[in-house]
C-alpha positions as CSV (number, residue, x, y, z in Angstrom):
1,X,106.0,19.4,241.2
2,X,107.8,21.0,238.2
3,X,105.3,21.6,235.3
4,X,105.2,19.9,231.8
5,X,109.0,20.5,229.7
6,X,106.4,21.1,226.8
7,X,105.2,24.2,228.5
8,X,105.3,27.8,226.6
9,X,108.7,29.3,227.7
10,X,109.2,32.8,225.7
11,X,111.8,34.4,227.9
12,X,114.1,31.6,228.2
13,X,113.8,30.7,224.8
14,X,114.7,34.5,223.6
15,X,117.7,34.3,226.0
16,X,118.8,31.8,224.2
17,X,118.3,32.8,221.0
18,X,120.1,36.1,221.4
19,X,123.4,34.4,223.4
20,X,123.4,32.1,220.3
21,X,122.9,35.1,217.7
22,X,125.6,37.2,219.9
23,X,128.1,34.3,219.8
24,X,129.8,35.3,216.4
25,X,130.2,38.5,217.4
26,X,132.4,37.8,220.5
27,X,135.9,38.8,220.1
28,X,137.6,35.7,219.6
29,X,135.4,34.3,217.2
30,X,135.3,37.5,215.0
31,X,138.4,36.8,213.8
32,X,137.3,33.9,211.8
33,X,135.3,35.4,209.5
34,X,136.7,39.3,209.8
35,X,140.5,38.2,208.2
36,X,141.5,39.8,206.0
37,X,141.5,36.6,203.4
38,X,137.8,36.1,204.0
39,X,135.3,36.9,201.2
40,X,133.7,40.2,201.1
41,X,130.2,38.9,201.6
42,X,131.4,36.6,204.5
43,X,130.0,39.9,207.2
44,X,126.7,40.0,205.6
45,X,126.0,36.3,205.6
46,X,126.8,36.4,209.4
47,X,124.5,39.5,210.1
48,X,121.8,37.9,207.6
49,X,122.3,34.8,209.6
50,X,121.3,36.8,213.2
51,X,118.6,38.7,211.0
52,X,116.8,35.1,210.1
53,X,117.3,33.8,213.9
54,X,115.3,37.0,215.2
55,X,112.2,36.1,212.0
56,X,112.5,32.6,213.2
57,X,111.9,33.7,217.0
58,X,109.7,36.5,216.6
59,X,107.4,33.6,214.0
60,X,107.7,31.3,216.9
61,X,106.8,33.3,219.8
62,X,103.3,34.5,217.8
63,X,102.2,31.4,216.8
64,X,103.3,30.1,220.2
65,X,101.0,33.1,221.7
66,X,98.1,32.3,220.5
């Protein structure tokens, strides 16, 4: 019998997390926000945005732990 869905899961939820934080920086998709008529902040945002999903996982995975 499969276990509960509700069940702590840290290795497929950190797979996850980095696929979804690597997906910007594939190359088809960094063309959207690398042109050369994009803002200059446009980078940071995207590398602040990966910064705050690896906080929100690392938060998660400690309270998760204990």
């Amino acid at each position: 019998m499969p276990t509960s869905t509700t069940e702590y899961r840290p290795t497929e939820i950190t797979i996850i997390i980095v696929l979804i934080a690597l997906l910007p920086l594939l190359p088809p998709l960094l063309h959207l926000w690398t042109g050369s008529n994009s803002a200059w902040y446009t980078p940071y945002l995207v590398w602040f945005g990966i910064i705050m999903l690896s906080f929100g996982l690392q938060r998660y995975l400690r309270r998760s732990a204990r």
